[in-house]
Every structure is written in C-alpha cells, then in structure tokens.
C-alpha positions as CSV (number, residue, x, y, z in Angstrom):
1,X,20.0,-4.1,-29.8
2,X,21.7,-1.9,-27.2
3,X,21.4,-0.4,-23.9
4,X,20.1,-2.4,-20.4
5,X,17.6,-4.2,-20.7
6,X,14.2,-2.9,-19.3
7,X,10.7,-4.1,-18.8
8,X,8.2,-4.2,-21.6
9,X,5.3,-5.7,-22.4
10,X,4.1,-7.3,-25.8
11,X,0.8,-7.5,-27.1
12,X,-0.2,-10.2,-29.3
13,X,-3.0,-10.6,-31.9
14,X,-4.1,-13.2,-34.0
15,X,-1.8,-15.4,-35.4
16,X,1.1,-14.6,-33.2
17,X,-1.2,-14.9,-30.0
18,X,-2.6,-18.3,-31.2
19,X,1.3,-19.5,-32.1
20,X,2.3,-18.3,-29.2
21,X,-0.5,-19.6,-26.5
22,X,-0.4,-15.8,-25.0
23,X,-1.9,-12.2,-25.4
24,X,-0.2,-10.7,-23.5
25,X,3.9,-10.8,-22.5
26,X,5.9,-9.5,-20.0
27,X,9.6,-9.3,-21.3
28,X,12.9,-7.9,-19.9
29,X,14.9,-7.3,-23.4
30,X,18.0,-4.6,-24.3
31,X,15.6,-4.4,-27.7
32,X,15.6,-0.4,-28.6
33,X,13.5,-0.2,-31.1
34,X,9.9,-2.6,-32.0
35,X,11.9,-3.9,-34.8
36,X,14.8,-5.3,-33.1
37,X,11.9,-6.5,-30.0
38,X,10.6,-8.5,-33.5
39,X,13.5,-9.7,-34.2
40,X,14.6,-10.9,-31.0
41,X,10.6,-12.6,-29.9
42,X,10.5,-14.0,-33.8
43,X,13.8,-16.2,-32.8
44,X,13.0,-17.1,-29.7
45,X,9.2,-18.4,-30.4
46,X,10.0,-19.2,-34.4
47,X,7.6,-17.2,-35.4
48,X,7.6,-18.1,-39.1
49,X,6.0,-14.6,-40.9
50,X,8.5,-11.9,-41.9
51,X,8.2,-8.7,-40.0
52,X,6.7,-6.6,-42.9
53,X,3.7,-8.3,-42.5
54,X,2.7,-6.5,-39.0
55,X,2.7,-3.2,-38.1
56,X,4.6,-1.8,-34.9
57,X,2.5,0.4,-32.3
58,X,4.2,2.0,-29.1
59,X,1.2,2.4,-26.2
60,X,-1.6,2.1,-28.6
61,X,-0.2,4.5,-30.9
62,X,1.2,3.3,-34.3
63,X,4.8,4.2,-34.9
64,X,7.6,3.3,-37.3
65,X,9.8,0.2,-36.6
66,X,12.6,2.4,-35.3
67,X,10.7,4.3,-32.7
68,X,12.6,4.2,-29.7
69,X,11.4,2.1,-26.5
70,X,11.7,2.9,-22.9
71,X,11.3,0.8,-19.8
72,X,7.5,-0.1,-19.6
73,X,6.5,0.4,-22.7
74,X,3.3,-1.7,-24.4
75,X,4.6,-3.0,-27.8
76,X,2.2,-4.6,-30.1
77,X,2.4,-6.3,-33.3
78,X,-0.6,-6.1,-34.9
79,X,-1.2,-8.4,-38.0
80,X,-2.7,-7.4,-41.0
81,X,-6.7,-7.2,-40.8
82,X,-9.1,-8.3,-43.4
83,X,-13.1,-6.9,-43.1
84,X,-15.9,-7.8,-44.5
C-alpha cells in the first residue's frame, strides 16, 4: 500500500456480503491497487477464502489485481459463480 488514503467503495457478493452483514462499503484506505484493498478488508473482517478465488473489477469493469485505484472508485470482489 502507498500513497493517501482516498475514498472508495467496495461491493460485496455472496459469501463475503453474507460474512460481512454488508453490500455495500464505504472505505477510506492508502490501498493502490484491488489486491492490496483485499488484502487489507480480508484482515480486518477475517475473511477466511484466499484472494484467488474472486475476481477484482474496477467500476463494473473487470481488471487485473494490480490495476491502479483512484479516489472514488467502486471495487468489487466478485466470487466465483456456479449456473445451472
């Protein structure tokens, strides 16, 4: 992590909303990337499932764990989905 931190917000689904009791966060974090925004809301709500089982999406738009984030930016986590 590095830089100031800046407002984001962090979308939850499934399991992660359910462990969580929220869909929706509103976060101020120094994170610069979604992976290190993981890293930092998977200590601090023991969120027991390893980050390579999600996938990382900037503003609805799925991205690599290293994209960078900017002040206001909608993170979300999205789980792996099964159909049927």
């Amino acid at each position: 992590m590095s830089g100031p931190e800046r407002p984001l917000r962090v979308r939850l689904y499934a399991m992660l909303r359910e462990h969580t009791g929220h869909d929706l966060l509103t976060v101020r974090s120094a994170a610069a990337t979604p992976d290190d925004l993981f890293a930092e809301l998977q200590q601090q709500h023991r969120w027991p499932w390893p980050r390579a089982s999600f996938r990382a999406a900037v503003n609805d738009r799925f991205c690599a764990w290293d994209h960078p984030l900017r002040a206001d930016d909608e993170v979300s986590f999205i789980p792996p989905v099964a159909g049927g």
